[in-house]
N, C-alpha and C positions, 0 to 999 in steps of 0.2 A: 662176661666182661666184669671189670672189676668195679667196686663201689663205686671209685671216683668217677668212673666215666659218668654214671646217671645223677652224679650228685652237680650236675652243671644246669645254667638256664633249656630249659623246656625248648626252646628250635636249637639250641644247640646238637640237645640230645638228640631230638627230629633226624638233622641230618646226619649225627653220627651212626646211628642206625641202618641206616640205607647200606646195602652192601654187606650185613653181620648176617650169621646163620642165626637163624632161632630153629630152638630145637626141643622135641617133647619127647623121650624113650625113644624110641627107633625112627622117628620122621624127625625132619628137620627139613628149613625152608630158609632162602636169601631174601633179605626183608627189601625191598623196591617201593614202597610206599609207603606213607607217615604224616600223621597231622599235631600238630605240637597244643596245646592247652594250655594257659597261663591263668597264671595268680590276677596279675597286668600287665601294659605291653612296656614300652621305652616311654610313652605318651603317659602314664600312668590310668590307664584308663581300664577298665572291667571285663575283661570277657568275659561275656556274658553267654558264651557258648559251653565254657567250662563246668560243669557237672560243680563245682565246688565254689562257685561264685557267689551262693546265698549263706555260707560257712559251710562249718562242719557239720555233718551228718552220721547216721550209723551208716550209711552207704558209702557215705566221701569219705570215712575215716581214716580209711588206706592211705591216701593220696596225699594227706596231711602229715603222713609218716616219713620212715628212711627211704630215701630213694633208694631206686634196684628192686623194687616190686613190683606185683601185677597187681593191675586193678584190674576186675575184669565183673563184666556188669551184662546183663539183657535186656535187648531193645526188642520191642512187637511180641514182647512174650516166647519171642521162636531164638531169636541171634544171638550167642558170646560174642562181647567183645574185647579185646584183650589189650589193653593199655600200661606204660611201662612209666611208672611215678620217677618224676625225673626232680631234678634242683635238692637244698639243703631239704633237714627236715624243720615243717611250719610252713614253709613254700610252698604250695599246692600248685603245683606246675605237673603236667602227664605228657605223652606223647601216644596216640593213638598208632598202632601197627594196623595198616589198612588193607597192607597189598603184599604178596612175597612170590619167588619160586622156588618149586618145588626140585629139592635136591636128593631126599633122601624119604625111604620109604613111599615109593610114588603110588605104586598097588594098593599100600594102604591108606592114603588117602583116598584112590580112586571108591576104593570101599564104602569108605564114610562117608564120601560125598555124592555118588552115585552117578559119576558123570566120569567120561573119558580124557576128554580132551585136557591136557595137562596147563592151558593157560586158564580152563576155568575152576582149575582145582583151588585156588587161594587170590581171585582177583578179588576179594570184597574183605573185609571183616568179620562179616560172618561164615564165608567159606572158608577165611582163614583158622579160625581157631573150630571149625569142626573138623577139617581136613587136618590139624595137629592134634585134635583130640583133646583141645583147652576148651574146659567147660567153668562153670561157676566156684565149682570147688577148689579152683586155682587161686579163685581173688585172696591177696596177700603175700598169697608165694613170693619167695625170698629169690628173685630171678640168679641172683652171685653164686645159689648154693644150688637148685634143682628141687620139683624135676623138671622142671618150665627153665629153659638158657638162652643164654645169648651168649655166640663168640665170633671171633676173627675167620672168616673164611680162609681155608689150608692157601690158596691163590689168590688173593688181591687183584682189583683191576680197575683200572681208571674209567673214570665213568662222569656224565653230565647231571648236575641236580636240577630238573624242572623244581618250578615253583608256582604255585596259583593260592586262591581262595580254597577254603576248606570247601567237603561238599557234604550233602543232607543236614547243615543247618538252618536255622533261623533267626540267629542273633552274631552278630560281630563277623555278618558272612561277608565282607568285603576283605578281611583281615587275610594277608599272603602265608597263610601256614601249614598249605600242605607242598612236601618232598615229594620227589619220587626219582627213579631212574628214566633219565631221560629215554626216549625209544625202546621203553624196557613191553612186552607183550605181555607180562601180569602183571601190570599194575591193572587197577578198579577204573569204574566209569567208561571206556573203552578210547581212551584219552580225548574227550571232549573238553577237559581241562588243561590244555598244554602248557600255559605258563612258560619262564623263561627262562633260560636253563647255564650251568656255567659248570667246567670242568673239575672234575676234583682226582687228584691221584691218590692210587694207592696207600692208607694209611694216614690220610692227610686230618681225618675229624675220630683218631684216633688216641686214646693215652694207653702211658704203659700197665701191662700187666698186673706190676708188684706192689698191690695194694690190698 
């Protein structure tokens, strides 16, 4: 996707996401879930969920940056997670990839992740970016240019966006900012979060290409 798309407000991005291939060398996956991150909301108020809410850090530096990168961090010392720095640059707004399916190279995901069944290959965060093969060494990555992508799925298809509270937080957990594909079988959580969902067609939280 091109710059402009990530250089928009942070649930923007969120939902434009949903339904994009992301893709690492020979795997690639349809993103079905998404938690958005902000600077602050419309209310002007803090999330205080956001990794970058106490300023900048050598760790939140990214996020501070050009939108169209990964940020991508380790939680419990075991898990990548791979988040896609969204809004102007100085805006510290992300969108967290939480959930996807798997479209392409599915063997070798099943490899890395050691498990069969193709809905548990990328329902989390952390199975996501180990079944891509997105480890630490990504954080920064220039998403527009590779080897870490994001593009338009070759088929388009209209689709419901649930919407609920984010999930494994502690702070500003009431806030409605996680996406996903409604009735989609990998998304995370095993949909205990259903949230409330509304139609979106083909290309609709889309910009063009030629930028």
């Amino acid at each position: 996707m091109p710059r402009r798309f990530y250089a928009r407000p942070a649930i923007e991005v969120a939902r434009g996401l949903l339904g994009k291939i992301l893709s690492h060398g020979d795997v690639s996956a349809r993103i079905v879930e998404t938690e958005a991150y902000l600077s602050v909301n419309e209310l002007g108020l803090t999330d205080e969920a956001a990794h970058s809410w106490r300023g900048r850090t050598p760790r939140t530096e990214v996020i501070f940056g050009p939108p169209g990168h990964a940020y991508v961090y380790l939680i419990y010392g075991i898990y990548d997670c791979l988040n896609v720095v969204a809004e102007p640059e100085g805006s510290p707004g992300c969108v967290l990839i939480r959930a996807a399916e798997p479209v392409e190279g599915i063997e070798a995901m099943r490899q890395r992740r050691g498990v069969d069944r193709i809905e548990d290959l990328a329902n989390g965060p952390g199975k996501l970016t180990r079944a891509l093969g997105i480890t630490l060494r990504h954080n920064g990555a220039d998403l527009t240019r590779g080897p870490v992508t994001v593009r338009e799925p070759e088929r388009a298809e209209a689709f419901e966006i649930g919407v609920s509270p984010r999930i494994g937080i502690t702070r500003s957990i009431d806030w409605p900012l996680r996406f996903f594909v409604a009735g989609s079988r990998f998304v995370s959580g095993n949909g205990k979060l259903k949230g409330r969902a509304r139609t979106m067609a083909p290309g609709s939280a889309s910009v063009s290409r030629d930028a």
